[in-house]
C-alpha positions as CSV (number, residue, x, y, z in Angstrom):
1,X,-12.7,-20.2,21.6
2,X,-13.6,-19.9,17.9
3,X,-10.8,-19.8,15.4
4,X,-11.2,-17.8,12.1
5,X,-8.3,-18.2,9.5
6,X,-8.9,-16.1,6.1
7,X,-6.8,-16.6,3.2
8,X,-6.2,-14.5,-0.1
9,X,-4.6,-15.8,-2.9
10,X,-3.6,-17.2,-6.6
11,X,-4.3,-13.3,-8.1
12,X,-2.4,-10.5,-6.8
13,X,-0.9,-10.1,-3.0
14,X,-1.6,-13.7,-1.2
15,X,-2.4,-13.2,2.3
16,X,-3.2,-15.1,5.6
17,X,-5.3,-13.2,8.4
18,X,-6.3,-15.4,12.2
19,X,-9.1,-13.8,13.9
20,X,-9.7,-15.8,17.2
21,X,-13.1,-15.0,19.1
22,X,-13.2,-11.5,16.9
23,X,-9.6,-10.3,17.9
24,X,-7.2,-9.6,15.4
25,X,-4.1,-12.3,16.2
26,X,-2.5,-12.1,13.2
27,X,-1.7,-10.7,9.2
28,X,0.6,-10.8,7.1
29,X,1.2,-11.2,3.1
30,X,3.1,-14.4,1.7
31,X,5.6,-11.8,0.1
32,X,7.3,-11.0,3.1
33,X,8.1,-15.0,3.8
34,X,9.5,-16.1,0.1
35,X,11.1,-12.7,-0.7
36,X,9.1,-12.3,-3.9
37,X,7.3,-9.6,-4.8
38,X,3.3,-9.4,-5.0
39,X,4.0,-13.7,-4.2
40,X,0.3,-14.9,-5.6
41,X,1.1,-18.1,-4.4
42,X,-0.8,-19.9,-1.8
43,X,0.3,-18.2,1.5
44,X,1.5,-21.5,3.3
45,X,4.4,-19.6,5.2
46,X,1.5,-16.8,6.3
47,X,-0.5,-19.2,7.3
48,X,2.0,-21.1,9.3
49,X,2.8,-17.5,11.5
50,X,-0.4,-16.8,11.7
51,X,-1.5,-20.4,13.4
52,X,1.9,-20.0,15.2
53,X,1.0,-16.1,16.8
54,X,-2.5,-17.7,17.9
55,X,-0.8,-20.7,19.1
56,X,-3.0,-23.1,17.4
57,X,-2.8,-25.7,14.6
58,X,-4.8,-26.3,11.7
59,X,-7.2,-29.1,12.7
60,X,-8.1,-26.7,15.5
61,X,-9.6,-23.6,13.3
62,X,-13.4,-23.4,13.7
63,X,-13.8,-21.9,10.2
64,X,-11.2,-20.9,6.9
65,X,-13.0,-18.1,4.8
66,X,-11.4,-17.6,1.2
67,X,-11.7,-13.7,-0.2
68,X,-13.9,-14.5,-3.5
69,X,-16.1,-16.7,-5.1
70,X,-13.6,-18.7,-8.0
71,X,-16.5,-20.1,-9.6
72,X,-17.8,-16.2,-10.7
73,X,-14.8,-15.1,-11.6
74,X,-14.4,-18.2,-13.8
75,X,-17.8,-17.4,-15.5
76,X,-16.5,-13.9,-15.9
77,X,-13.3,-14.9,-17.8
78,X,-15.3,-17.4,-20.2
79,X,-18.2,-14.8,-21.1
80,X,-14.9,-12.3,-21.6
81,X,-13.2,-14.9,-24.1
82,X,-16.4,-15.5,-25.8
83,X,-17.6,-11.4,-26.5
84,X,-14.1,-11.0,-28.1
85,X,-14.3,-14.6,-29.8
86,X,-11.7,-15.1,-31.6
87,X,-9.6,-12.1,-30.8
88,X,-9.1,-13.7,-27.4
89,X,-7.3,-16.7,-28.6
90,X,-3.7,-16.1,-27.2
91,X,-5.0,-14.8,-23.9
92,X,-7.1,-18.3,-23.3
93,X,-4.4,-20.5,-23.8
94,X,-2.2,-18.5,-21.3
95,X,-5.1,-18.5,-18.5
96,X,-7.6,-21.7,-18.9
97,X,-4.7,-23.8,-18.4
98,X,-3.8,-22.3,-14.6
99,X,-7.5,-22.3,-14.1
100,X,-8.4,-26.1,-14.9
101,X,-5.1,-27.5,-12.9
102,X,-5.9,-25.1,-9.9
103,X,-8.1,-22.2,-9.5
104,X,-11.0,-24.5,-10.2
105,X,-10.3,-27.2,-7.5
106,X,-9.6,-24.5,-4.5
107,X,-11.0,-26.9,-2.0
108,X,-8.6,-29.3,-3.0
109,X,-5.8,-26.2,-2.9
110,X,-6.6,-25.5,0.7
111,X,-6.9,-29.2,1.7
112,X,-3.1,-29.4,0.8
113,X,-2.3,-26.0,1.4
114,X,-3.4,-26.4,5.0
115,X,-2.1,-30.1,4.9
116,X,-5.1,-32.3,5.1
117,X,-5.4,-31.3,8.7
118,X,-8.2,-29.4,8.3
119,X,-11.4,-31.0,7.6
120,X,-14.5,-28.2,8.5
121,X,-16.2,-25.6,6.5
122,X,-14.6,-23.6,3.7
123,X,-16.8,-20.3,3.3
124,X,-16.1,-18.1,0.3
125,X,-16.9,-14.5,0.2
126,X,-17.6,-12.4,-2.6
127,X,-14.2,-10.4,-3.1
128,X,-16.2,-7.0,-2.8
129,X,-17.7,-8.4,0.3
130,X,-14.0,-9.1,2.0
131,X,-13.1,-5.2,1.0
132,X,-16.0,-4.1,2.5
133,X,-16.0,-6.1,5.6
134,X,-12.1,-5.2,5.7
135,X,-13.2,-1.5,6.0
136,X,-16.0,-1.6,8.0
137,X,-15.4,-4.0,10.7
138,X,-12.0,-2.6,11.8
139,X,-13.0,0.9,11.5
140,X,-13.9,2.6,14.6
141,X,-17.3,3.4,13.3
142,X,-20.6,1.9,15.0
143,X,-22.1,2.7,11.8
144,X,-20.4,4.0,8.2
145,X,-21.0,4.5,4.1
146,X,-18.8,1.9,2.7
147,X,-17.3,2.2,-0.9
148,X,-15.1,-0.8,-2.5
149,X,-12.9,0.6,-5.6
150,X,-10.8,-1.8,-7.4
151,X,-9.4,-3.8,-10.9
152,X,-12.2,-6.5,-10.5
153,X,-13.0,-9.1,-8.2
154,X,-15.8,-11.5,-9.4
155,X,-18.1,-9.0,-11.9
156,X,-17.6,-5.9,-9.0
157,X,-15.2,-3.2,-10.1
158,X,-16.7,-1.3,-7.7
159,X,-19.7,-1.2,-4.8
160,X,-21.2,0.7,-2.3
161,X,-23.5,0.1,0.7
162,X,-23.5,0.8,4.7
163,X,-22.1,-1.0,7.6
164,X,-24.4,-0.7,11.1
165,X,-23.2,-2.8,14.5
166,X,-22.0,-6.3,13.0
167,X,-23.4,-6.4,9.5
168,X,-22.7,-5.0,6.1
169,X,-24.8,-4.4,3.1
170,X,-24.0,-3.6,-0.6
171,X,-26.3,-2.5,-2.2
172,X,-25.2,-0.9,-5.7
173,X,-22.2,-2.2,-8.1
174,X,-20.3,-1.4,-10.5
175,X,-19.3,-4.3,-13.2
176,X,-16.8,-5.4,-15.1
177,X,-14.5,-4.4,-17.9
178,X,-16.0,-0.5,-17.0
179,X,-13.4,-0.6,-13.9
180,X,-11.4,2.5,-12.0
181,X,-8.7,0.4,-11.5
182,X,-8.2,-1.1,-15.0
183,X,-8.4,2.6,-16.2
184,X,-5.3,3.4,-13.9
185,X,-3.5,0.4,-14.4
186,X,-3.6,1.0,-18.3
187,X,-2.5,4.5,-18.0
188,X,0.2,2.5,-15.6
189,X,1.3,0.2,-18.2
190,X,1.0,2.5,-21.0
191,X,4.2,4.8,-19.0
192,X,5.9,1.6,-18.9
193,X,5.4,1.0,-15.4
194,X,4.7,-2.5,-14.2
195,X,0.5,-3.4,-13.8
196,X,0.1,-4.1,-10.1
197,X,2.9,-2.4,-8.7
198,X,3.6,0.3,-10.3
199,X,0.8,2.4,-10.1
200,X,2.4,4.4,-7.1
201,X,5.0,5.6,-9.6
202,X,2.3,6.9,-11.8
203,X,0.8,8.6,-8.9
204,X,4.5,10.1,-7.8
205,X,5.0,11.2,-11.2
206,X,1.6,13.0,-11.5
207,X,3.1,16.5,-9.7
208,X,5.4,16.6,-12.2
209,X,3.1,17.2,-15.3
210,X,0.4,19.0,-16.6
211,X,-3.1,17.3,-16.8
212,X,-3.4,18.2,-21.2
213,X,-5.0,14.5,-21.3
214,X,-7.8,15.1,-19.5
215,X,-10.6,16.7,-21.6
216,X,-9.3,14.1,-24.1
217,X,-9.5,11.1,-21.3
218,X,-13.3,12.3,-20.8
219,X,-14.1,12.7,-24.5
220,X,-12.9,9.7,-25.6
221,X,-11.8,7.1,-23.5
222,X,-14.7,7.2,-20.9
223,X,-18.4,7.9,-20.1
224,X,-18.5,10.0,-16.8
225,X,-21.9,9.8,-14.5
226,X,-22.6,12.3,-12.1
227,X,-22.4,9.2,-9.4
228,X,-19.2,8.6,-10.4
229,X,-19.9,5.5,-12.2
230,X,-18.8,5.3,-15.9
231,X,-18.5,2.9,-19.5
232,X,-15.0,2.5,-21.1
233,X,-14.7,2.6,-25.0
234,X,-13.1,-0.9,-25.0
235,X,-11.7,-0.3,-28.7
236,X,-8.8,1.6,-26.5
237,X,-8.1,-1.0,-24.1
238,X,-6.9,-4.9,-24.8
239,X,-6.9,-6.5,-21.4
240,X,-10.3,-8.2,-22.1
241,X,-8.9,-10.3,-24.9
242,X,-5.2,-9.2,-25.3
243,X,-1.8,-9.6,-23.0
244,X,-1.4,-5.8,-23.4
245,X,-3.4,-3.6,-21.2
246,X,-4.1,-0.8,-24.4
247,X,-4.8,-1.0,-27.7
248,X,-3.0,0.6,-30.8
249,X,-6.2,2.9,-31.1
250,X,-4.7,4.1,-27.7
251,X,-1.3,4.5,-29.3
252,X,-2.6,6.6,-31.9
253,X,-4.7,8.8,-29.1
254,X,-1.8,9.4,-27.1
255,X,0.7,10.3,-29.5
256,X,2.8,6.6,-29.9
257,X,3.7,3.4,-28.7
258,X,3.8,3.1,-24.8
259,X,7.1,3.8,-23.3
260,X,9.4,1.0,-22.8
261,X,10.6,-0.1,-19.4
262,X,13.2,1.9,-17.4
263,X,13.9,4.0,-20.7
264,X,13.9,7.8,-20.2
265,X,10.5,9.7,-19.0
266,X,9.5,12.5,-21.4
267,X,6.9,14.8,-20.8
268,X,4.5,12.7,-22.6
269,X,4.4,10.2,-19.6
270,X,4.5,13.2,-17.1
271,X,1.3,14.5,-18.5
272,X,-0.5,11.7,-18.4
273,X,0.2,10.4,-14.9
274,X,-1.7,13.6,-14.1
275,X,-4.3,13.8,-16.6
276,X,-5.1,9.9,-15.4
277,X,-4.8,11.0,-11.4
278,X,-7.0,14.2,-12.1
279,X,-9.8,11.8,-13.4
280,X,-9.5,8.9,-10.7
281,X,-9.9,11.9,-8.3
282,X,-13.0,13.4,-9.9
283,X,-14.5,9.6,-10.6
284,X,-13.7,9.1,-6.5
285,X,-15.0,12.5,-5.5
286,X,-18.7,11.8,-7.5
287,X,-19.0,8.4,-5.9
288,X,-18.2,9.8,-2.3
289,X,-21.0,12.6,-2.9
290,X,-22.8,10.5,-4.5
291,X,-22.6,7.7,-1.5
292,X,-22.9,10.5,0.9
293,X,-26.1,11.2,-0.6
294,X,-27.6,7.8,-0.7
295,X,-26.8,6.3,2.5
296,X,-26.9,9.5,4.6
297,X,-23.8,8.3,6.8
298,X,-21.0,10.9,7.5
299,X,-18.7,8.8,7.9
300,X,-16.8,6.7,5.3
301,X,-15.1,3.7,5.2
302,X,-12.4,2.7,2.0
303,X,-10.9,-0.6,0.6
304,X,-10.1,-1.9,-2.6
305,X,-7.0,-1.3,-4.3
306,X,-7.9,2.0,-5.6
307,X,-8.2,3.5,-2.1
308,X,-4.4,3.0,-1.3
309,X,-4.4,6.5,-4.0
310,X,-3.4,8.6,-1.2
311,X,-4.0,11.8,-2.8
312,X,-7.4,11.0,-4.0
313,X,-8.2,10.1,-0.2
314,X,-6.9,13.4,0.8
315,X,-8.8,15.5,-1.9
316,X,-12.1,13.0,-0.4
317,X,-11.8,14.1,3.2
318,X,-10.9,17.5,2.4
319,X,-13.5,18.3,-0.5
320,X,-15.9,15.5,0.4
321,X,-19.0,15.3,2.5
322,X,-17.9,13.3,4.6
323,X,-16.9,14.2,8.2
324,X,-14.2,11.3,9.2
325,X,-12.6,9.0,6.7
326,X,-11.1,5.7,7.7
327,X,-9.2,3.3,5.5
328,X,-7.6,-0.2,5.3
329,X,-4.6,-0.2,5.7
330,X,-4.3,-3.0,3.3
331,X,-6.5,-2.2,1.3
332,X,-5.7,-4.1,-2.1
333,X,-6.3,-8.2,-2.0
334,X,-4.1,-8.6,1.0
335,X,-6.5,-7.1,2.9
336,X,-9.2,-9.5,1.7
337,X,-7.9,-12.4,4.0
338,X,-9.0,-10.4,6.9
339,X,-12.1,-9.0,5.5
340,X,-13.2,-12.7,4.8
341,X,-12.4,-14.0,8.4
342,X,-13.7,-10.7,10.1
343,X,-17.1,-11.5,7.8
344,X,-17.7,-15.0,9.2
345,X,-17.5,-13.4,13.0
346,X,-19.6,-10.7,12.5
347,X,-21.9,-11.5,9.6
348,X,-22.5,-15.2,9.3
349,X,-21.8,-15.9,12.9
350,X,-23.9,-12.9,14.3
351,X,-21.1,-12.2,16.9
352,X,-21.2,-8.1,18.4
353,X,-18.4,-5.7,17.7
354,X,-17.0,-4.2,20.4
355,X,-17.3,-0.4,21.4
356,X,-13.9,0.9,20.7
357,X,-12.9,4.6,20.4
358,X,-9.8,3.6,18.1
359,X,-9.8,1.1,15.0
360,X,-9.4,-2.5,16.1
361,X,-5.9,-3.0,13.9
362,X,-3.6,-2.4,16.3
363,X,-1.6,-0.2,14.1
364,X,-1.6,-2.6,11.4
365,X,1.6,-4.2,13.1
366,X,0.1,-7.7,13.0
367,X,3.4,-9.2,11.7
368,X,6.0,-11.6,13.4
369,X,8.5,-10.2,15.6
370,X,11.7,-11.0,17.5
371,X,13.0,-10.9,20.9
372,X,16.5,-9.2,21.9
373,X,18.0,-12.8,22.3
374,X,17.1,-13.5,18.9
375,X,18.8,-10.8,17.4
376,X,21.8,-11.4,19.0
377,X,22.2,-14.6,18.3
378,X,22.0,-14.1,14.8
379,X,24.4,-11.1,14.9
380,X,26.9,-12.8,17.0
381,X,26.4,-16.1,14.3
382,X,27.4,-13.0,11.1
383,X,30.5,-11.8,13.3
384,X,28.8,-8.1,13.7
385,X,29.6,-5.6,15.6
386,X,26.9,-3.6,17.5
387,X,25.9,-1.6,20.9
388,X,22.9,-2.7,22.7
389,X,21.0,-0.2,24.6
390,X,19.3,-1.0,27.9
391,X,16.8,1.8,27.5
392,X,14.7,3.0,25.4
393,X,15.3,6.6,25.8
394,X,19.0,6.3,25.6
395,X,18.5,4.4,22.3
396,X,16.0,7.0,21.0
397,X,17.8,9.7,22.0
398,X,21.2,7.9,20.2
399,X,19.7,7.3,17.4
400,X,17.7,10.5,16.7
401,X,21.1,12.1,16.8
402,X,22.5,10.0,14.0
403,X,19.8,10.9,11.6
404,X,19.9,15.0,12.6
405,X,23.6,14.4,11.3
406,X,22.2,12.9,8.2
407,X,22.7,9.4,8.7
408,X,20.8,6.6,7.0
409,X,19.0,4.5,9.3
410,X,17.3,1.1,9.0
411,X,14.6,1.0,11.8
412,X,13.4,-2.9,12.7
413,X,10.8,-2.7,16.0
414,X,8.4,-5.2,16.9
415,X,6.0,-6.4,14.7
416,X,5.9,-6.4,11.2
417,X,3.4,-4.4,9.0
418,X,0.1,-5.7,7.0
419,X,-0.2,-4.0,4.2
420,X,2.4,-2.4,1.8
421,X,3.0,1.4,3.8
422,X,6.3,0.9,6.4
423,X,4.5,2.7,9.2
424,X,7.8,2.5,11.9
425,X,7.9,-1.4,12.0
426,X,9.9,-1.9,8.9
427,X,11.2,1.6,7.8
428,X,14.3,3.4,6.1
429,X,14.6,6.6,7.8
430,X,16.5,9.5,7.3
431,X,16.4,13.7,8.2
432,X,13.5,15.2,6.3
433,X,15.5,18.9,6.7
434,X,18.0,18.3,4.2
435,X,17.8,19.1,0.5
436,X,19.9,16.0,-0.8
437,X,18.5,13.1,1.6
438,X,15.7,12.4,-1.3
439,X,18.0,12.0,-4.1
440,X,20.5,10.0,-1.6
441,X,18.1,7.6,-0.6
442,X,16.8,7.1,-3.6
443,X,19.9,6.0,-5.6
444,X,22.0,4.9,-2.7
445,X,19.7,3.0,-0.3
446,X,16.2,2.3,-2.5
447,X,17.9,2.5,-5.8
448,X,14.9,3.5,-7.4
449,X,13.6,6.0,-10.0
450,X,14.6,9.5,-8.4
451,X,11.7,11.5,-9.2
452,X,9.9,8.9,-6.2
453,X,8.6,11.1,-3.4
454,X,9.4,10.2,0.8
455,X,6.7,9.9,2.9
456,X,6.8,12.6,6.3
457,X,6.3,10.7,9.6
458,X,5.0,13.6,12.0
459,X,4.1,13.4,15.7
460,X,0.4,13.1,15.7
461,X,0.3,16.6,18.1
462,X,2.3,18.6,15.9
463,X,0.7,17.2,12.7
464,X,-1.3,20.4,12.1
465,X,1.6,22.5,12.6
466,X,3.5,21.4,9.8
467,X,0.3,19.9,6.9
468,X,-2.6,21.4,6.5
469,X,-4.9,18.5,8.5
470,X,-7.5,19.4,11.1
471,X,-6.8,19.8,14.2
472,X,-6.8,16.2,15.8
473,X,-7.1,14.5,12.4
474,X,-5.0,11.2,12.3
475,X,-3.0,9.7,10.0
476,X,-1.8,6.9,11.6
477,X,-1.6,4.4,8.3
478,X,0.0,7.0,5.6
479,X,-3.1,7.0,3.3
480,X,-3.6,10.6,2.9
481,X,-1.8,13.2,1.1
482,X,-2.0,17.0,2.7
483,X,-0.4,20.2,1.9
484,X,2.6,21.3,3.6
485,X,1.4,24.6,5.8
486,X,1.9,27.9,4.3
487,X,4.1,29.0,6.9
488,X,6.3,26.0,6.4
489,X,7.0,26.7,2.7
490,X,9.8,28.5,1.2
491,X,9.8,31.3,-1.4
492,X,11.4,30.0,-4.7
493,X,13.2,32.1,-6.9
494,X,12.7,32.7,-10.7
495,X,15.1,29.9,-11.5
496,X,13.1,27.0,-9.5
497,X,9.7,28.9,-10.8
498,X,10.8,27.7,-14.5
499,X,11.6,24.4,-13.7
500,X,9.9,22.1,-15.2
501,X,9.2,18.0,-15.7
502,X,11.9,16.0,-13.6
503,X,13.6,18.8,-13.4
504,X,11.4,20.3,-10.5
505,X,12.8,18.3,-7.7
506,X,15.7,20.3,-7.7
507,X,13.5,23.1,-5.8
508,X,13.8,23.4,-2.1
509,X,9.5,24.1,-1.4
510,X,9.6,23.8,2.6
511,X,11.6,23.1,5.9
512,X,11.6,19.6,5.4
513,X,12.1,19.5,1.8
514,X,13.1,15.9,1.7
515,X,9.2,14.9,2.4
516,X,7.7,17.9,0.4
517,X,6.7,16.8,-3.4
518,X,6.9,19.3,-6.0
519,X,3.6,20.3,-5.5
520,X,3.9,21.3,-1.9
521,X,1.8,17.8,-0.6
522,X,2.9,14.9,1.5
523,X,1.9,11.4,2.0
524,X,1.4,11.9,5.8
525,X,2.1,9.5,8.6
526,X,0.7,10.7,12.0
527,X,2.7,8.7,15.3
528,X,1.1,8.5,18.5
529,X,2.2,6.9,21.4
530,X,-0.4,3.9,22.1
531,X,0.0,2.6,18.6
532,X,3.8,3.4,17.4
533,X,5.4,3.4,21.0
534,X,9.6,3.3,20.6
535,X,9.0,5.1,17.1
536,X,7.2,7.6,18.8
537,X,9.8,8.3,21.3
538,X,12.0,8.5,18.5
539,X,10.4,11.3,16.9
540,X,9.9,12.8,20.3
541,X,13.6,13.1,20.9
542,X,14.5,14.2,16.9
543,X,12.1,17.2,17.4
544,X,14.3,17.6,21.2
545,X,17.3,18.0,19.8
546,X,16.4,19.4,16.6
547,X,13.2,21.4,17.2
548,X,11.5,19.2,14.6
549,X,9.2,16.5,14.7
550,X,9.3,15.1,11.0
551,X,11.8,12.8,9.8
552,X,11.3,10.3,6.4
553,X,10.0,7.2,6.7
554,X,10.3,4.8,3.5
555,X,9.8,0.8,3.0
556,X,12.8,-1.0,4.7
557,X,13.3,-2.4,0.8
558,X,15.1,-1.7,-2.2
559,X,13.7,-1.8,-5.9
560,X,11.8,-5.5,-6.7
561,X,12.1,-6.6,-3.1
562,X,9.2,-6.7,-0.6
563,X,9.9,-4.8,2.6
564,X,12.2,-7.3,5.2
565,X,10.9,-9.2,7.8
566,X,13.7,-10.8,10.0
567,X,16.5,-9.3,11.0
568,X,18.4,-11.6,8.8
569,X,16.5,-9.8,5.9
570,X,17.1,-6.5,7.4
571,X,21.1,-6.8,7.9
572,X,21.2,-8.3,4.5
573,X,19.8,-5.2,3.2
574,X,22.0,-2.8,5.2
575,X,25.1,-4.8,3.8
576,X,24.1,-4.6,0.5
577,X,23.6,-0.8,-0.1
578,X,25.1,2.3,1.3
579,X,22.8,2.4,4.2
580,X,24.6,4.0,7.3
581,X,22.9,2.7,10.4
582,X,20.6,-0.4,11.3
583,X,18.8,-0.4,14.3
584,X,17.5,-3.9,15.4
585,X,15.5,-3.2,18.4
586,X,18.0,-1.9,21.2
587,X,20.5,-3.0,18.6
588,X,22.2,-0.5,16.6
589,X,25.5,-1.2,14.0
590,X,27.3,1.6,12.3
591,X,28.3,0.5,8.9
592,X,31.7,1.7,9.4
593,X,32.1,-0.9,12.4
594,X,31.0,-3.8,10.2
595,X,34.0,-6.4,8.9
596,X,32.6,-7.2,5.7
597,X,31.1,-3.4,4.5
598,X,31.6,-2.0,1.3
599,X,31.1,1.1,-0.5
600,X,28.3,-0.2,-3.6
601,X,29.0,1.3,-7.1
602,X,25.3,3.1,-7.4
603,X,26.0,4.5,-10.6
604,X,26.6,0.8,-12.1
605,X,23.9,-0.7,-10.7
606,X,22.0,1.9,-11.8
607,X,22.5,2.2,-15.4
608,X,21.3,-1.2,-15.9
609,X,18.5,0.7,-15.3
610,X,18.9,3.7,-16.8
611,X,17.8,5.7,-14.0
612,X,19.2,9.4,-13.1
């Protein structure tokens, strides 16, 4: 047996990943353990499930990989400092300091973190590298095009290269500060969204505007190649030697100051969330052509943080050259833990992949879960009161009948998702059909920013029926936007034609207009029965009794939390917000039932705020 731990962190999204004899155990992020969001901490609770899943302890792993090289990075920040010399100054004495207590002695970081117990190689990949062997070797492809889009890892913004049996090679980068996801993220923090984790907002609030920014984008802030690859004017930008992402030449460009926090959203912001998507679509569609045409390969595989921009992906395997499209599922630097461990298998220890007509991710549910007794111990310890359901089809067939009468429903099953999309492990769902579940789940369960789309979960047969996908196309890890199908879209009238900004939403488009964005797309989920089994039956009985196979599948979350866990998490969660149902595998409470439920004051909570 050969034992392959692979850890991300001290950046963005710590993560642990066990690969034992080139099998997938085990991954998870160390958010999901310490309850705080984007936790860049070393992942000692991840680490601990993932040697607990494999059943092993530390002094028996064969190898730990780390996801980058900290010694390049390192060079990178101190030839940064020194081109902006003195301008830097502020920005220095924040970071040196973390660097020369930690990020400089990682050996000794993992020595403790793994405590002392290990004492055998430490192999550290280039971050690029654990992208693209977090694409490739998963990815159901004997041989692919691989292309890595990110912020920055060592130099690499971005790379490109091929994957063929059990190796990968890059061949061409892309190098620091002229990066794709440093543009986005200063777009991000310029509509007073948080870097990091807010760049899905800017991507929801895209629809909503007009792209006026982009000939103006093109002209000014960037030099676009026909490969896709580009240089940034860095007089607009500041994240090189400042704490702010732009500059005030930036302020002046764009028309002011960038918006505070959680203050209104004018038309200003709405217009550039789709000026900036318009471009990261057209930079993404000339590197895919342009990979296409270097490598030959019709197939593609995506990582990087820049590949979770669903609707980029879409607009890829729809425009694109390439025939089939296959993407991490945690593809930001979560997914680098398991890049790095899947690396040492395949690449450094020369081991084959297997032949496999699916990915190798098992659904991305490589998360803890917990037995029936479990559950009930801990609801019996709370005082709740539930029903437990023997079978699975009486419990499916229950429960699909509370959301068709527009219940709320919390959804815990087996084991938890890797990566940051609830795929029907860790979901809120609710009835896609009606024209008020968005805007309740949004301020009564998520409490979040209404103008944030739902995602559709679809059965994977009938996917083509409802979103324009090909027939047979999957999508079973929510990282591709589609069209709703003509025939599934409604007519609007003159009133909802004029609508404009956030105002839009209002606007019934389809039959399921609690999944359908403003601009008649959908961040699609495709369930099928080998990887999603009980949530599959679920959607199986909702389209029985309602003659629909879509329902809504968000994050089981609310704003600033990661997505729960345990079902400690989860019935905390359903307690503290106006959720209706939670459903703990065969265990289902009605929030009626419950001693100790309340009706939450939304509107207070929410004008702290100073959300709609």
């Amino acid at each position: 047996m050969t034992a392959i731990l692979g850890i991300s962190a001290f950046y963005h999204d710590a993560a642990a990943a066990l690969v034992v004899d080139g099998q997938i155990v085990a991954a998870a992020q160390e958010e999901r353990f310490t309850r705080k969001k984007h936790d860049p901490g070393f992942p000692r609770h991840a680490i601990e499930y993932c040697l607990r899943q494999g059943g092993i302890e530390a002094e028996q792993l064969d190898y730990v990989g780390f996801y980058d090289k900290p010694f390049l990075k390192f060079e990178r920040l101190l030839e940064t400092y020194l081109a902006f010399a003195p301008a830097g100054f502020r920005s220095f004495l924040n970071a040196i300091p973390v660097w020369l207590k930690q990020k400089l002695h990682l050996r000794g970081e993992l020595n403790r973190g793994l405590r002392n117990a290990y004492r055998k190689r430490y192999v550290f990949a280039e971050h690029h590298e654990s992208h693209a062997a977090s694409a490739f070797f998963p990815s159901p492809f004997d041989e692919a095009a691989i292309l890595t889009v990110d912020g920055v890892g060592e130099w690499a913004t971005a790379s490109y290269g091929a994957g063929r049996g059990n190796r990968i090679e890059l061949t061409h980068e892309m190098h620091f500060p002229h990066s794709p996801g440093l543009l986005y993220s200063a777009f991000t923090y310029f509509c007073g969204f948080r870097v990091n984790s807010g760049e899905y907002k800017l991507m929801g609030l895209a629809p909503y505007g007009q792209p006026r920014y982009v000939d103006l984008i093109l002209d000014r802030l960037i030099d676009l190649k026909p490969d896709g690859s580009f240089r940034l004017d860095m007089a607009y930008f500041n994240y090189c030697q400042g704490l702010t992402m732009t500059s005030r030449r930036f302020d002046r460009l764009f028309g002011g100051p960038p918006r505070r926090p959680e203050s209104p959203l004018t038309q200003r912001e709405m217009d550039l969330a789709a000026s900036i998507q318009a471009v990261t679509e057209e930079i993404l569609l000339r590197m895919a052509r342009h990979v296409h045409a270097e490598t030959g390969l019709d197939r593609l595989c995506l990582a990087g943080g820049v590949a979770l921009n669903c609707v980029a992906n879409g607009r890829i395997l729809r425009e694109g050259p390439f025939r089939e499209l296959w993407i991490q599922p945690a593809a930001g630097d979560a997914g680098g833990a398991l890049g790095v461990a899947l690396f040492i298998w395949h690449q450094l220890l020369n081991k084959p992949r297997e032949d496999r007509p699916e990915d190798h991710q098992s659904g991305s549910c490589l998360g803890p879960r917990f037995s029936d007794a479990e559950i009930r111990v801990f609801l019996d310890t709370v005082g709740a009161r539930y029903r437990w359901f023997e079978h699975d089809d009486e419990l499916c067939e229950h429960v699909a009948g509370l959301i068709a009468a527009e219940k709320v429903v919390g959804w815990l099953q087996g084991r938890m998702e890797f990566g940051p999309r609830a795929l029907g492990a860790r979901s809120i769902l609710g009835d896609a059909r009606s024209r008020e579940m968005q805007t309740v789940m949004n301020r009564k369960i998520k409490f979040r920013e209404s103008f944030r789309p739902f995602a559709p979960s679809v059965l994977e047969e009938r996917g083509a029926d409802w979103f324009e996908l090909r027939p047979n196309e999957r999508s079973p890890y929510m990282l591709l936007v589609a069209p709703v199908q003509q025939a599934r879209r409604l007519a609007l009238s003159d009133e909802d034609l004029s609508r404009c900004g956030i105002d839009k939403r209002k606007a019934s488009r389809s039959e399921v207009p609690a999944v359908t964005h403003v601009d008649c797309s959908a961040r699609v989920q495709t369930v099928d029965a080998s990887r999603h089994g009980r949530f599959y039956r679920l959607l199986r009985h909702f389209e029985q009794q309602t003659g629909t196979p879509v329902i809504i599948n968000i994050s089981f979350n609310v704003r600033g939390e990661p997505i729960v866990c345990t079902p400690e998490q989860a019935y905390r969660c359903f307690m503290a917000t106006n959720m209706d149902v939670l459903v703990l595998e065969r265990f289902v409470l009605r929030k009626e039932e419950q001693p100790a439920a309340i009706d939450h004051d939304v509107d207070q909570y929410l004008a702290q705020f100073q959300l709609d």
